[in-house]
N, CA, C and O of each residue as an XYZ file, in Angstrom:
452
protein
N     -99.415    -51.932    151.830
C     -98.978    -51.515    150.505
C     -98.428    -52.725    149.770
O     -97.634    -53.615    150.077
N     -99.271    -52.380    148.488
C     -98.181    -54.017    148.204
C     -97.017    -54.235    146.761
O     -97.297    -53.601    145.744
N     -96.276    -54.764    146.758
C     -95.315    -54.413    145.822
C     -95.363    -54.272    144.909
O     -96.261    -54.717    144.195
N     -94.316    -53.516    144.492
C     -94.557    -53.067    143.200
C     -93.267    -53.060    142.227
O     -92.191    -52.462    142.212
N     -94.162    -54.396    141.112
C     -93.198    -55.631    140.574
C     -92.987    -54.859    139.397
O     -93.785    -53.973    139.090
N     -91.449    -55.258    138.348
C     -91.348    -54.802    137.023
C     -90.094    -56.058    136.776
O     -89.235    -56.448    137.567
N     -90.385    -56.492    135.347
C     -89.598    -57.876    135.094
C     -88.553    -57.247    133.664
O     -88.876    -56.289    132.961
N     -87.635    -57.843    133.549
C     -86.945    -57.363    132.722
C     -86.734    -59.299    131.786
O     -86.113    -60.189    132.368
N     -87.166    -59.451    130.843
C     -87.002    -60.551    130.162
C     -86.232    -61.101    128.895
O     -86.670    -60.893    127.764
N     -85.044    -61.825    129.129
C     -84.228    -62.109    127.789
C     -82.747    -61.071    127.738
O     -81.993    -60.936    126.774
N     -82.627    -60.365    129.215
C     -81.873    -59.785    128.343
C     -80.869    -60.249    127.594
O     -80.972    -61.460    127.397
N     -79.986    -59.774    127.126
C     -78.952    -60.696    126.435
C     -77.313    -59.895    126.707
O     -76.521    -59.362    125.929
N     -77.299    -60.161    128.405
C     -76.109    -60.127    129.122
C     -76.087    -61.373    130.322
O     -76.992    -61.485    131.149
N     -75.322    -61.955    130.284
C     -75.320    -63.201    131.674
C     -75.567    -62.901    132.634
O     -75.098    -61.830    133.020
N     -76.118    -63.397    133.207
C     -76.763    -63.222    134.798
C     -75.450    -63.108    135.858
O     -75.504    -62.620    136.987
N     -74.536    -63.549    135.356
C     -73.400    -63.114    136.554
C     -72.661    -61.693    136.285
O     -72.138    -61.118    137.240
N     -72.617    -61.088    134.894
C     -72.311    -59.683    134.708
C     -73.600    -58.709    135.402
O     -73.499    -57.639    136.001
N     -74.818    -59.507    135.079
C     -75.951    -58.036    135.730
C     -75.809    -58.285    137.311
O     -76.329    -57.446    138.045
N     -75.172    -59.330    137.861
C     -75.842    -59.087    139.306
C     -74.594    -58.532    139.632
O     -74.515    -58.620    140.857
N     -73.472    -57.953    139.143
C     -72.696    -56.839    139.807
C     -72.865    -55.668    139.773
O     -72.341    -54.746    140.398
N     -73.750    -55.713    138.892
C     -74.362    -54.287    138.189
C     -75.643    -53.997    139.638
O     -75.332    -53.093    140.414
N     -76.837    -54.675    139.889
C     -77.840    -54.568    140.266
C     -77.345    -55.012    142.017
O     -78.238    -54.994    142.865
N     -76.081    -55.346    142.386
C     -75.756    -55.497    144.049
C     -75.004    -53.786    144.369
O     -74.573    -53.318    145.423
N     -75.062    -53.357    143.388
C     -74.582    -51.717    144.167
C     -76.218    -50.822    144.409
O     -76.279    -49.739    144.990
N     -77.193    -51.403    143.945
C     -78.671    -50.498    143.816
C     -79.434    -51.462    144.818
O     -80.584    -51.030    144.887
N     -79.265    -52.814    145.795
C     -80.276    -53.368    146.082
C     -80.189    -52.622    147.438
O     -79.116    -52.405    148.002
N     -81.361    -52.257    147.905
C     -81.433    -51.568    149.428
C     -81.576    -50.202    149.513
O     -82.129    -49.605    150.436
N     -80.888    -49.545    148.188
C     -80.981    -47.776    148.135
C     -82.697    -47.874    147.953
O     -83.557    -48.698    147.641
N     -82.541    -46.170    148.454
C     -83.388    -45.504    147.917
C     -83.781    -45.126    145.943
O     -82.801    -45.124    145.198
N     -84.784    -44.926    145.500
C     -85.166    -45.559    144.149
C     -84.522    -44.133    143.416
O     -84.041    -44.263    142.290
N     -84.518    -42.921    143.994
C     -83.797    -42.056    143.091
C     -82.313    -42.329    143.121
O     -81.718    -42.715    142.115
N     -81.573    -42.077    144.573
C     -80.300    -42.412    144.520
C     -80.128    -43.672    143.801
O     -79.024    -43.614    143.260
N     -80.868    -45.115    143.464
C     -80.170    -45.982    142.422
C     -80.353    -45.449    141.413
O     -79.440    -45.572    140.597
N     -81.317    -44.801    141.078
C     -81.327    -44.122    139.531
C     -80.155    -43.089    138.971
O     -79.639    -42.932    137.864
N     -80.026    -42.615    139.949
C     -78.165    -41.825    139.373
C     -77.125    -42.326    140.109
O     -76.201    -41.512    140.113
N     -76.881    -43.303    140.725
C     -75.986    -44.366    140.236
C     -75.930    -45.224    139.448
O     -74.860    -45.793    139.667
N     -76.520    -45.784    138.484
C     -77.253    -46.431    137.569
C     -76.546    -45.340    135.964
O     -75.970    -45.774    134.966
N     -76.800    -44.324    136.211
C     -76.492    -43.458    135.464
C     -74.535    -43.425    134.629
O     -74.001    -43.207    133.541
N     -74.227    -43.735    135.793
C     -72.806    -43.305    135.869
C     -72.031    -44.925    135.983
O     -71.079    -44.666    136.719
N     -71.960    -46.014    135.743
C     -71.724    -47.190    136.005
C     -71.669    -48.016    134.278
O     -72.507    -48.383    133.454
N     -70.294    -48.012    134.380
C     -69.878    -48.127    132.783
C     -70.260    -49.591    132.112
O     -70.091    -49.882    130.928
N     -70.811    -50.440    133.130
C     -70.790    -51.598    132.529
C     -71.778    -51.641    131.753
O     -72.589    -50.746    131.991
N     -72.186    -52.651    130.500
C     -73.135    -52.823    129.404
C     -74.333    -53.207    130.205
O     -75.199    -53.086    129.338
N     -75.044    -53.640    131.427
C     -76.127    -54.069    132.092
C     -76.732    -52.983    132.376
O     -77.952    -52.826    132.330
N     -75.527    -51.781    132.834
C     -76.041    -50.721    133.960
C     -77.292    -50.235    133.157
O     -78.202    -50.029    133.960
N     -77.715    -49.947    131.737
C     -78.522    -49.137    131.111
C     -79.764    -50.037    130.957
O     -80.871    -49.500    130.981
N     -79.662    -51.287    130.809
C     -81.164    -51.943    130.730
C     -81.905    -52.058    132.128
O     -83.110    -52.264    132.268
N     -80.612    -51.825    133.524
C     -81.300    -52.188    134.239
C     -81.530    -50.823    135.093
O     -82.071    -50.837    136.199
N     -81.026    -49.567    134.415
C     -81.501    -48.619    134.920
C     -83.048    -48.154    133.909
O     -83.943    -47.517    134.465
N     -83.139    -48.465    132.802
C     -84.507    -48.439    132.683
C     -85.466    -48.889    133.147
O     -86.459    -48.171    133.264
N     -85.489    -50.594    133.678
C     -86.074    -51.272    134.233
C     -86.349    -50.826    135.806
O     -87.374    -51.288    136.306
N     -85.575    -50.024    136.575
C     -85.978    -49.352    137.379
C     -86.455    -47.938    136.814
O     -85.284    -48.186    136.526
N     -86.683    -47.367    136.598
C     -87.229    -46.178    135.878
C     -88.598    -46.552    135.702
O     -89.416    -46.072    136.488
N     -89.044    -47.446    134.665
C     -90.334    -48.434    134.543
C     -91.094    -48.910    135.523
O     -92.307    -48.988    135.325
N     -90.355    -49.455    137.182
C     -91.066    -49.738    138.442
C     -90.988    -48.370    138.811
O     -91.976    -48.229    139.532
N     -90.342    -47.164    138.740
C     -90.777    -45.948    139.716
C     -92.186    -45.712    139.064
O     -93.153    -45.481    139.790
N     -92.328    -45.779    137.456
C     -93.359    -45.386    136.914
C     -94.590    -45.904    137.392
O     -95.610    -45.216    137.428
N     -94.539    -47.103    137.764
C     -95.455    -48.026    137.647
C     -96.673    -47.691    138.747
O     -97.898    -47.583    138.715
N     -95.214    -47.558    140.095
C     -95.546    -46.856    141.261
C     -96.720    -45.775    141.363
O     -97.846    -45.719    141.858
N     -95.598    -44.691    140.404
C     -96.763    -43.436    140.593
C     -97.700    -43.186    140.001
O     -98.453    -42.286    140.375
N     -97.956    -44.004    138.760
C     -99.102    -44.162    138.365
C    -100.155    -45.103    138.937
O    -101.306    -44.701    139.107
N     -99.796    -46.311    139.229
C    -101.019    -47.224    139.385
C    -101.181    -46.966    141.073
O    -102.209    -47.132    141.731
N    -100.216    -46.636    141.428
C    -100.404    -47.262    143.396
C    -100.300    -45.489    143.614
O    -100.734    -45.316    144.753
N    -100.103    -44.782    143.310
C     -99.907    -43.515    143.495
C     -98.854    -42.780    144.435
O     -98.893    -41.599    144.778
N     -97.887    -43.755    144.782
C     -96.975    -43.623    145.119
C     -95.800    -42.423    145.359
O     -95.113    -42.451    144.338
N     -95.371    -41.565    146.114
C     -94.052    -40.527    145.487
C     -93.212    -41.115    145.583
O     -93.126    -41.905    146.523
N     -91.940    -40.949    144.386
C     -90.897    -41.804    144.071
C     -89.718    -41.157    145.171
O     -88.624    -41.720    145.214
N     -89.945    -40.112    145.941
C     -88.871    -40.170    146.944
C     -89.595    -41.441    148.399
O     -88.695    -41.855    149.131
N     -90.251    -41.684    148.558
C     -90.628    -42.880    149.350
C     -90.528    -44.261    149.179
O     -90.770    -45.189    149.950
N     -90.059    -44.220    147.832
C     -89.730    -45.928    147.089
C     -87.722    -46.383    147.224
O     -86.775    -45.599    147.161
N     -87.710    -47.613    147.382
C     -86.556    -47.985    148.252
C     -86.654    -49.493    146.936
O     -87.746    -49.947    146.595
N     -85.762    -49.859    146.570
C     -85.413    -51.272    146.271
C     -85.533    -52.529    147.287
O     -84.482    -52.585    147.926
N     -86.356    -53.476    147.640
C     -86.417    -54.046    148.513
C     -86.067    -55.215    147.855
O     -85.426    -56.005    148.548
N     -86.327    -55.585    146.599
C     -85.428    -56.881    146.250
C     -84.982    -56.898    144.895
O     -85.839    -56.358    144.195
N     -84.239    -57.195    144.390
C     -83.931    -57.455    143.011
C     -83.200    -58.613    142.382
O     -82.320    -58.932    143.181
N     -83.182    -58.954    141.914
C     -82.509    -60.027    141.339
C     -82.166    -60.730    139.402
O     -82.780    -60.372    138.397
N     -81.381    -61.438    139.454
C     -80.919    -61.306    137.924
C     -80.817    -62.883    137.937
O     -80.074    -63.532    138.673
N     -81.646    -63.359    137.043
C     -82.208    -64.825    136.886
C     -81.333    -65.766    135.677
O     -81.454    -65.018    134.707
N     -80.689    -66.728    135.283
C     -80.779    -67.010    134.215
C     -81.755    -67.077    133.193
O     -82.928    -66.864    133.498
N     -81.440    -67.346    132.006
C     -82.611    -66.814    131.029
C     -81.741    -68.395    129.956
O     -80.811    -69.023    130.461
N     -82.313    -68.759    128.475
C     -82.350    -69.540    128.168
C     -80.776    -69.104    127.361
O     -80.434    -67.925    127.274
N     -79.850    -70.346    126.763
C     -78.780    -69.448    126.268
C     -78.519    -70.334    125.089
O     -78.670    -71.555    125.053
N     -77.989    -69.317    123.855
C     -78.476    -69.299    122.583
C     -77.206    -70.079    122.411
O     -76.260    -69.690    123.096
N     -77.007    -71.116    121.616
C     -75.764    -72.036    121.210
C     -75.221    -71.950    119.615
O     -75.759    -72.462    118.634
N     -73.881    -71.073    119.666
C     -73.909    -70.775    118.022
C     -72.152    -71.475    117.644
O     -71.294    -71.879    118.429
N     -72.145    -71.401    116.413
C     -70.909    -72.536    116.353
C     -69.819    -71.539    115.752
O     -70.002    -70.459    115.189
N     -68.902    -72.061    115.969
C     -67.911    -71.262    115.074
C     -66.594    -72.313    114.404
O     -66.151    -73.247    115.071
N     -66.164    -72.043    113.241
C     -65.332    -73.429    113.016
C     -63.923    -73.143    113.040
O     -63.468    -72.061    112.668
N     -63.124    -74.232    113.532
C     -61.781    -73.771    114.199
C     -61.150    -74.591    112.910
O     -61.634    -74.980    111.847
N     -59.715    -74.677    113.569
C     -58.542    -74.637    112.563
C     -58.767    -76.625    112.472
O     -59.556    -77.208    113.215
N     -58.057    -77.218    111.617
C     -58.142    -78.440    111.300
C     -59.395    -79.320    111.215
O     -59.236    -80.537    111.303
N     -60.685    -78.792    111.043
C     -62.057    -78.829    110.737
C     -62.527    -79.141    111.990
O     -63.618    -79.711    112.022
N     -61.946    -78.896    113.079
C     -62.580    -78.538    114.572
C     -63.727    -77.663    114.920
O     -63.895    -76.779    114.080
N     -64.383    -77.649    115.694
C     -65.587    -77.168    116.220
C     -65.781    -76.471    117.128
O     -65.509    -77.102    118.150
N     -66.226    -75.144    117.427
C     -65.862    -74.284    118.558
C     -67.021    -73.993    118.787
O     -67.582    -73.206    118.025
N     -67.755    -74.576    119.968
C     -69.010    -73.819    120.220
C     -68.890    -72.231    121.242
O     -68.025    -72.001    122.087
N     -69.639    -71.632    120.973
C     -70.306    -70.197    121.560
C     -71.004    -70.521    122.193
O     -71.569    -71.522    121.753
N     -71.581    -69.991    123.747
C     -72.615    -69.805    124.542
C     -72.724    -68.439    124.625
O     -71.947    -67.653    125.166
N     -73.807    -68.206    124.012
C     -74.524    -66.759    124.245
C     -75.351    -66.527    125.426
O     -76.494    -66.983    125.456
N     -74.820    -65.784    126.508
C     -75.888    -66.196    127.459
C     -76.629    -65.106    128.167
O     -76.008    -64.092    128.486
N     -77.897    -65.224    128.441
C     -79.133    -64.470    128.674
C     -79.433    -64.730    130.144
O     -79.049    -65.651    130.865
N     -80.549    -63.244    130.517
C     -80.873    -63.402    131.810
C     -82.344    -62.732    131.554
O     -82.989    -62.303    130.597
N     -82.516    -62.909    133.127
C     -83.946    -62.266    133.483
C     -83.975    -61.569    134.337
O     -83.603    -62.256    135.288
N     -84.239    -60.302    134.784
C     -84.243    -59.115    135.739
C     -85.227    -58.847    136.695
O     -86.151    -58.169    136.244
N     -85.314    -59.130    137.746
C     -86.535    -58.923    138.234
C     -86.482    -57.952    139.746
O     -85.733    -58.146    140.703
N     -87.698    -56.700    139.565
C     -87.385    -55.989    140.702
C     -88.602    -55.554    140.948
O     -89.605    -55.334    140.269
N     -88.119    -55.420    142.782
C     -89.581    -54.900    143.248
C     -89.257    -53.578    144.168
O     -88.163    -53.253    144.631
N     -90.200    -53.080    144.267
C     -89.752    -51.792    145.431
C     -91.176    -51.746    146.292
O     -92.347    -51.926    145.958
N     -90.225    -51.271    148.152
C     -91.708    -51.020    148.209
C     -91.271    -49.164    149.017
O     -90.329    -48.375    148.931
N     -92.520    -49.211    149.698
C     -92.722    -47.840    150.071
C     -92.064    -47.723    151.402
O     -92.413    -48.632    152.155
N     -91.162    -46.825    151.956
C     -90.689    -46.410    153.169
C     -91.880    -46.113    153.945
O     -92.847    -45.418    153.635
N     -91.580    -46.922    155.275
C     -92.662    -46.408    156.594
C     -91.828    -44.927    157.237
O     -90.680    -44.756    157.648
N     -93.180    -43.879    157.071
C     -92.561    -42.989    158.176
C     -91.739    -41.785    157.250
O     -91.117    -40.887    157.818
């Protein structure tokens, strides 16, 4: 069986806020991360519970897969490029902003047995 990939690109949360988000779902089973995913207040939890939603899909459509047999086998949250914006401080000083972005990437495969 072979994996079954779904990429999440640009998001625009830092890669060190999503991977606290996406280390409580790596290893579950693909429904149980999906309603934990649900309930998890941080701003990541919702892009990256779609983005799993999108690999269950992917599953049962192309590989024909049932989504109670699909398991998270890897995931991960990449840096992504980060946007540099200025802001101007007191005594004609210079305050830069880092806006910073990631990349989501997950695979699942199928439980033996």
């Amino acid at each position: 069986m072979a994996d079954i990939r779904a990429h999440l690109r640009f998001l625009p949360v830092s890669a060190q806020k999503v991977r606290m988000v996406i280390d409580l779902v790596r290893g579950k089973d693909a429904n149980s991360a999906l309603e934990m995913l649900r309930f998890v207040p941080n701003r990541a939890a919702e892009p990256v519970r779609k983005l799993l939603t999108s690999a269950v899909a992917n599953a049962e459509e192309n590989f024909g897969v049932s989504r109670d047999d699909l398991f998270v086998a890897k995931i991960t949250a990449d840096e992504a490029p980060t946007r540099k914006w200025r802001r101007f401080g007191a005594r004609g000083r210079f305050k830069p902003l880092l806006r910073r972005s990631s990349h989501v990437t997950i695979i699942l495969q199928e439980r033996k047995g």
